[in-house]
Backbone as a ProteinNet text record, in pm:
[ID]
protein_1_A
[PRIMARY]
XXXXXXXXXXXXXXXXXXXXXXXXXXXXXXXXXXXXXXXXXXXXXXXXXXXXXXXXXXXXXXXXXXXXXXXXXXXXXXXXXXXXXXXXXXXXXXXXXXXXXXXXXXXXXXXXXXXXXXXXXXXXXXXXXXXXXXXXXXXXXXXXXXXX
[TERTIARY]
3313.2	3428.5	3384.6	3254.8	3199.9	3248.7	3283.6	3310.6	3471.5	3534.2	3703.2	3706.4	3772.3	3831	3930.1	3947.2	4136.5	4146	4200.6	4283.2	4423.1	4455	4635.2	4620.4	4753.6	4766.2	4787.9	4799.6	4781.4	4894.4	5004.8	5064	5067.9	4967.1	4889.6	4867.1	4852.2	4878.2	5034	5132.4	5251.2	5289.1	5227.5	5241.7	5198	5087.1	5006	5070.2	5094.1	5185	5290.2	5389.2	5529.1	5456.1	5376.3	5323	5295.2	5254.5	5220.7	5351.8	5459.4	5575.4	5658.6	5679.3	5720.2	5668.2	5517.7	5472.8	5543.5	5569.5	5616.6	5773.2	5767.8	5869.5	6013.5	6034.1	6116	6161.3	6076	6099.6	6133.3	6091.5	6112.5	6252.5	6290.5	6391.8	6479	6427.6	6476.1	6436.5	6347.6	6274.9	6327.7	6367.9	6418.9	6393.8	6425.9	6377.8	6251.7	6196	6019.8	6114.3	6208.5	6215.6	6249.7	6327.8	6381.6	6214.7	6147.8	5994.3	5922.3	5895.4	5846.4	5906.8	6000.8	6112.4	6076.5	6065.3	6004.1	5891.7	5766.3	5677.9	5646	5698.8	5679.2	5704.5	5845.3	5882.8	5767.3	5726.8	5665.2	5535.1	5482	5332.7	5340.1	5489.5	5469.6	5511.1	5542.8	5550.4	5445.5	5404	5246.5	5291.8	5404.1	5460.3	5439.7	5397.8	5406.4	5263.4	5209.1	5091.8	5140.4	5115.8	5129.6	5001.5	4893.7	4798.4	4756.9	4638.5	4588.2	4476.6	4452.9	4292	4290.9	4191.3	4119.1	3988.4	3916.6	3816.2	3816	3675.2	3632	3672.7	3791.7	3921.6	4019.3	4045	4196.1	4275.2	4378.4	4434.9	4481.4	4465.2	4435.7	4535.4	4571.2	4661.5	4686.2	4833.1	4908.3	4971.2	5037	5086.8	5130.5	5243.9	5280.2	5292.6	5219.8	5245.2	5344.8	5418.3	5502.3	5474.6	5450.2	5461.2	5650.3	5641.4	5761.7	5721.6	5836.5	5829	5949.1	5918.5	6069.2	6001.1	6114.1	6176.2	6061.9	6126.3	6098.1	5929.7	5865.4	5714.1	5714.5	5743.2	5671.7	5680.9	5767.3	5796.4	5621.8	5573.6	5480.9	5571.9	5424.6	5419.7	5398.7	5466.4	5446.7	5452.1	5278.5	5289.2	5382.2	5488	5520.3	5474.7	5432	5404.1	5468.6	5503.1	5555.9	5520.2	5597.2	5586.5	5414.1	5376.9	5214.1	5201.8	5143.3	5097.1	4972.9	4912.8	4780.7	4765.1	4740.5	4715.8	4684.7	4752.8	4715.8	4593.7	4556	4425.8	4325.3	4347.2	4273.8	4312.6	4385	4431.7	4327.9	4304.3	4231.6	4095.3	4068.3	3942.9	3889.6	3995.1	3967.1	4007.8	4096	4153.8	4232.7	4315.3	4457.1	4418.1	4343.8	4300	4225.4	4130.3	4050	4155.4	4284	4377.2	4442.2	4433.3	4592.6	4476.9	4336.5	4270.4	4248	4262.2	4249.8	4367.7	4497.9	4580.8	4662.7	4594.1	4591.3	4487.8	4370	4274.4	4391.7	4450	4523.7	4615.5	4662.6	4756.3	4733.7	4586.5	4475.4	4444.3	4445.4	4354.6	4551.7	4647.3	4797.6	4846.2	4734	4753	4898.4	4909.4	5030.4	4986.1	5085.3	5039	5109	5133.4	5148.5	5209.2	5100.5	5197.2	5278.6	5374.3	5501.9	5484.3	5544.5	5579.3	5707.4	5764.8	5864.5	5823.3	5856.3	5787.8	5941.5	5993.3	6090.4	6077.4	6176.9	6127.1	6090.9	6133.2	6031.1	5898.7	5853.3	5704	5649.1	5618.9	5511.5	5377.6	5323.7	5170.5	5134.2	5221.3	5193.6	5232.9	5308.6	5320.8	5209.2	5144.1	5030.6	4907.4	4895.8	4827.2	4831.4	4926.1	4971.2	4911.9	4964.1	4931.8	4789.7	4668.1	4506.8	4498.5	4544.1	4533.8	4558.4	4667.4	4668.5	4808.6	4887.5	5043.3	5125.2	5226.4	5303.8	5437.2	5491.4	5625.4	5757.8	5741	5787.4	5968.3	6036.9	6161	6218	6339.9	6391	6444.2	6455.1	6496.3	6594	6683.6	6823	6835.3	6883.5	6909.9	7083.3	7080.3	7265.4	7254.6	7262.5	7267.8	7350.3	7339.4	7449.9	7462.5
-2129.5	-2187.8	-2282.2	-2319.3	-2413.7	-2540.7	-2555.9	-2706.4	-2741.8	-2606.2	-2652.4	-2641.2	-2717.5	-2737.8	-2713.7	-2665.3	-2627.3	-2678.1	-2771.1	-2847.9	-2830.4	-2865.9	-2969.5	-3089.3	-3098.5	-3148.7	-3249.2	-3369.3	-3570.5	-3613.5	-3722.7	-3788.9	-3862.3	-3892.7	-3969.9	-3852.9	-3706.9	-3609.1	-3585	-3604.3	-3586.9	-3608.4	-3686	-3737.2	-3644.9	-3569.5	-3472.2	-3338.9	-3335.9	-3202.5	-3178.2	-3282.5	-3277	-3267.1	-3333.6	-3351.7	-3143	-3103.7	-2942.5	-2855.1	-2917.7	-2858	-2903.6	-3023.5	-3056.4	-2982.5	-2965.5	-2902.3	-2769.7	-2685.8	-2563.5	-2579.3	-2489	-2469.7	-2418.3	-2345	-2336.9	-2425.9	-2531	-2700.6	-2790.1	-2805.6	-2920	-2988.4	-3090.3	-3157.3	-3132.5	-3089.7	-3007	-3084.3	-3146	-3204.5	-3350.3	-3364.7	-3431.4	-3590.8	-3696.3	-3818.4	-3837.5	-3969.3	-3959.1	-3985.2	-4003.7	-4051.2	-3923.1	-3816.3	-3694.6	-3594	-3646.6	-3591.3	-3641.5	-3760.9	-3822.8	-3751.3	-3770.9	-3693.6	-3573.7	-3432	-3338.9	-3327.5	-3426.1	-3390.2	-3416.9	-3514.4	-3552.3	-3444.6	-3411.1	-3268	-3148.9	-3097.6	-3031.4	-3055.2	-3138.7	-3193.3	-3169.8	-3227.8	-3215.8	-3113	-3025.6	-2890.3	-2799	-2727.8	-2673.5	-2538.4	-2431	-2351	-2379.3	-2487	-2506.4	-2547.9	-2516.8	-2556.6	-2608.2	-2742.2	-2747.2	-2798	-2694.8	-2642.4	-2728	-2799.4	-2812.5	-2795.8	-2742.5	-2714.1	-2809.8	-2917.6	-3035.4	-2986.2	-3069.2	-3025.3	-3172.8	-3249.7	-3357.7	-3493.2	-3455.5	-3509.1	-3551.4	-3473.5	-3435.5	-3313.1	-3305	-3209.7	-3097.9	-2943.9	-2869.1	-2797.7	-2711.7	-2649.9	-2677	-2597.5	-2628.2	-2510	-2517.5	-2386.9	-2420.7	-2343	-2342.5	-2208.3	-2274.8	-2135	-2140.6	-2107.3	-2119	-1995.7	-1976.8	-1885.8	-1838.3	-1731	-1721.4	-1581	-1584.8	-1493.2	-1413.2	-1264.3	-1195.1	-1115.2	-1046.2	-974.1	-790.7	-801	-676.5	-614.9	-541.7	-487.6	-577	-588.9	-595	-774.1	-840	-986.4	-1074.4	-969.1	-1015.9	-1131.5	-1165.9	-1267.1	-1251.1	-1352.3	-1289.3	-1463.1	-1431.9	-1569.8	-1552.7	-1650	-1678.9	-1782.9	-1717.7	-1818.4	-1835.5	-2000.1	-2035.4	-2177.9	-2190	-2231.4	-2311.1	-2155.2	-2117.2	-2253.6	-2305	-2373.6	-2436.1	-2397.3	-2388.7	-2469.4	-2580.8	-2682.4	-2573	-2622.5	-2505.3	-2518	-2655.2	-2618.2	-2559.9	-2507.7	-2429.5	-2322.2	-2228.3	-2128.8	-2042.4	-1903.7	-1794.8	-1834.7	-1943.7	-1981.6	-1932.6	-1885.5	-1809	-1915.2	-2009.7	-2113	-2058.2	-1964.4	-1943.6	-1822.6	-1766.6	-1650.3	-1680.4	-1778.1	-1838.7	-1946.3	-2005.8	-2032.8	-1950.1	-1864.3	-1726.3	-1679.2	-1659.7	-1605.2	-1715.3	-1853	-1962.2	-1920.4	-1897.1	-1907.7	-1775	-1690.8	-1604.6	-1521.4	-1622.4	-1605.9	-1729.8	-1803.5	-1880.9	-1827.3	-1742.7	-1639	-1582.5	-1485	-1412.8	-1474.8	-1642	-1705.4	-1694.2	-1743.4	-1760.2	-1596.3	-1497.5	-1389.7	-1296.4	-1328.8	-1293.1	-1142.8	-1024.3	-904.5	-884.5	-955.5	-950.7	-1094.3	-1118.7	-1235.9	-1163.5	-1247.5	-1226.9	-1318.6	-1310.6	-1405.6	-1383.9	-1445.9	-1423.9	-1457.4	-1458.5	-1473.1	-1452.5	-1586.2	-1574.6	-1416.7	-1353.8	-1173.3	-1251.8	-1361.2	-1435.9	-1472.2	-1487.2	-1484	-1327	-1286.6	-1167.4	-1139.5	-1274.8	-1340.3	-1329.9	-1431.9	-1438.6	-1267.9	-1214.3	-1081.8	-1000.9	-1003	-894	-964.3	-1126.6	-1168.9	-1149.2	-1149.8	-1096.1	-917.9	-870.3	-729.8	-723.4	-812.8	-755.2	-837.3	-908.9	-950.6	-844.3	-742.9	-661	-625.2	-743.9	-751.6	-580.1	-578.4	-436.4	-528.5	-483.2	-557	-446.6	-434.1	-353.9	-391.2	-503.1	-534.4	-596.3	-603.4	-691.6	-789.1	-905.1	-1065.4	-1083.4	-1190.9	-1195.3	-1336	-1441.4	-1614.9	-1621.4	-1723.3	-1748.9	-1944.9	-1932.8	-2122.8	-2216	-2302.4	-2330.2	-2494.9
4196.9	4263.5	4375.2	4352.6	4480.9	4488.1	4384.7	4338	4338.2	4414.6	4458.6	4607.2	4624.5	4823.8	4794.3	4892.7	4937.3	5090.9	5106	5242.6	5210.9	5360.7	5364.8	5287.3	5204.1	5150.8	5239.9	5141.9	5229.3	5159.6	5176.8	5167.8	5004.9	4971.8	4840.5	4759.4	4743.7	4670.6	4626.1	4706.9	4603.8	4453	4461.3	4263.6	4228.8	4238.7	4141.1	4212.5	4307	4347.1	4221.1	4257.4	4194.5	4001.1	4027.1	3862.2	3825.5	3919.6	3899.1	3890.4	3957.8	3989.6	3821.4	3782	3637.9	3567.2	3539.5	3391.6	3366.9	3506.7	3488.3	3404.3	3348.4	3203.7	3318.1	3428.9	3521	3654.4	3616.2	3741.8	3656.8	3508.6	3460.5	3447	3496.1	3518.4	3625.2	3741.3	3821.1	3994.4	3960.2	4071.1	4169.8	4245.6	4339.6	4338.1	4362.9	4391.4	4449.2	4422.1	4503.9	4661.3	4714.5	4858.5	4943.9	4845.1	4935.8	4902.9	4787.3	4797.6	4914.7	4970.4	5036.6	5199.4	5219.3	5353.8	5345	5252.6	5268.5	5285.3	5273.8	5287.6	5410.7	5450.3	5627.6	5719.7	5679	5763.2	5726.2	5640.2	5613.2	5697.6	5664.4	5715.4	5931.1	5937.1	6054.1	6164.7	6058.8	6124.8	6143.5	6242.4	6286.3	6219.1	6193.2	6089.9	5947.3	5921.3	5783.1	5710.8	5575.1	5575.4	5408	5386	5235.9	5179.5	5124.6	5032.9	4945.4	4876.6	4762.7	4726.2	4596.8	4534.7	4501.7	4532.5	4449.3	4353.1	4274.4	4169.9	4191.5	4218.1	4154.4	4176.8	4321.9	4344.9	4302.5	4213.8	4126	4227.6	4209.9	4222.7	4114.3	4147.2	4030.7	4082.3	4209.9	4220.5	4374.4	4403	4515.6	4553.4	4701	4735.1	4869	4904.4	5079.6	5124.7	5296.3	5337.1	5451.1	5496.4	5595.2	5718.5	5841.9	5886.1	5969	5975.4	6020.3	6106.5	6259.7	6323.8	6351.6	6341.4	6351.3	6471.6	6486	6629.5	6559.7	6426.4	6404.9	6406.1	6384.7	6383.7	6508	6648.9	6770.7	6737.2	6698.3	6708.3	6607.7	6541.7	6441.7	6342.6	6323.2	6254.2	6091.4	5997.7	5869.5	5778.2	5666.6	5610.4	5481.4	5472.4	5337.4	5238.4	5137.6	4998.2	4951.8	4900.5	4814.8	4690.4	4606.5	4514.1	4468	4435.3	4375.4	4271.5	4218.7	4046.9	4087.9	3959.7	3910.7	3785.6	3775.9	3650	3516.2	3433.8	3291.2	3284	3233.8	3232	3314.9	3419.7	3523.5	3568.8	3508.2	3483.4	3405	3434	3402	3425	3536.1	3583	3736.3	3791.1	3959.9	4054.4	4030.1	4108.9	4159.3	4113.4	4163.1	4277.7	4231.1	4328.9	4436.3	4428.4	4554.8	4605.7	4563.1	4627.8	4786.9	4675.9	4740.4	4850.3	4829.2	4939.8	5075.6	5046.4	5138.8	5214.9	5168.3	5203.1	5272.6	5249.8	5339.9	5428.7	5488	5559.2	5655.7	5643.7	5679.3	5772.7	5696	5771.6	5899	5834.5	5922.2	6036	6031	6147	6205.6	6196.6	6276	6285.6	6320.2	6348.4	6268.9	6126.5	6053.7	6062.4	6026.6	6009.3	5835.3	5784	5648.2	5582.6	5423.3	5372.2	5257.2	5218.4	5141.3	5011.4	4922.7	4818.2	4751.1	4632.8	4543.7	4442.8	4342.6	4184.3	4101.7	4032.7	3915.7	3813.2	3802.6	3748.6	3581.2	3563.3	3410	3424.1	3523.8	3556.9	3512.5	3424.4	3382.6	3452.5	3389.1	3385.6	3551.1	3622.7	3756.7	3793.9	3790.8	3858.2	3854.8	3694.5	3672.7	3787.2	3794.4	3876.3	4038.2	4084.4	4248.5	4251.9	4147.6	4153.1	4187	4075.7	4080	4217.2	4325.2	4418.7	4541.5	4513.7	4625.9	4632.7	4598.3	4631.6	4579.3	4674.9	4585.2	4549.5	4452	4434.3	4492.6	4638.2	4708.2	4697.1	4701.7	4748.5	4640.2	4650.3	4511.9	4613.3	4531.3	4572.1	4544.2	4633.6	4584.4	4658.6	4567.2	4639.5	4615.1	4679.4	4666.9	4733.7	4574.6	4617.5	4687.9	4780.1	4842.4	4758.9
[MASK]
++++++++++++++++++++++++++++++++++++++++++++++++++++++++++++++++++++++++++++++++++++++++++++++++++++++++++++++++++++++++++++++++++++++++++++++++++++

């Protein structure tokens, strides 16, 4: 895995972001204009709460990920990282990208003093679940969205 970096993502990675976000069989056709892409990523980028993730290889982009930190009142006003929207280029899948991802990204955590990270996973994700599991994750809570 020497041969992948994981930084913040740059401005000039969106194409291949959003390109990771399409292939998935649950984004496809689903994905926003390049200008409200472009406006999220600014906000994103320029929030010190927010970290948006990429594995490069070779300088491609292979996979992506955000982490957001967020702080509650509860466990002593701790801190807690959330992951979100994980993807891992197919073709780089069952290669240890996704896992030396998820560990960047929560040593990430570790350094913004989080005392636990979080995720969500579509309950049609199988594959990814059995994967969060050999990572550590418990699938402790059930999820519930309400679209506005």
């Amino acid at each position: 895995m020497s041969d992948v970096v994981f930084r913040r993502a740059r401005r000039e990675d969106l194409g291949a972001i959003v390109a990771l976000y399409e292939a998935d069989y649950l984004h496809a056709g689903k994905e926003p204009s390049r200008a409200d892409r472009t406006e999220a990523f600014e906000e994103i980028d320029g929030d010190p709460r927010e970290m948006l993730i990429v594995a490069e290889r070779a300088g491609r982009v292979i996979g992506t990920l955000q982490l957001t930190i967020l702080r509650h009142l509860t466990y002593g006003g701790a801190r807690v990282g959330l992951i979100e929207a994980v993807h891992v280029a197919e073709s780089e899948r069952s290669r240890g990208v996704g896992a030396a991802m998820m560990r960047f990204a929560i040593d990430e955590a570790k350094k913004r003093r989080c005392h636990r990270v979080q995720l969500t996973s579509n309950k049609a994700r199988k594959d990814a679940h059995r994967f969060y599991e050999r990572l550590g994750f418990v699938a402790s809570h059930e999820g519930f969205k309400l679209y506005l």
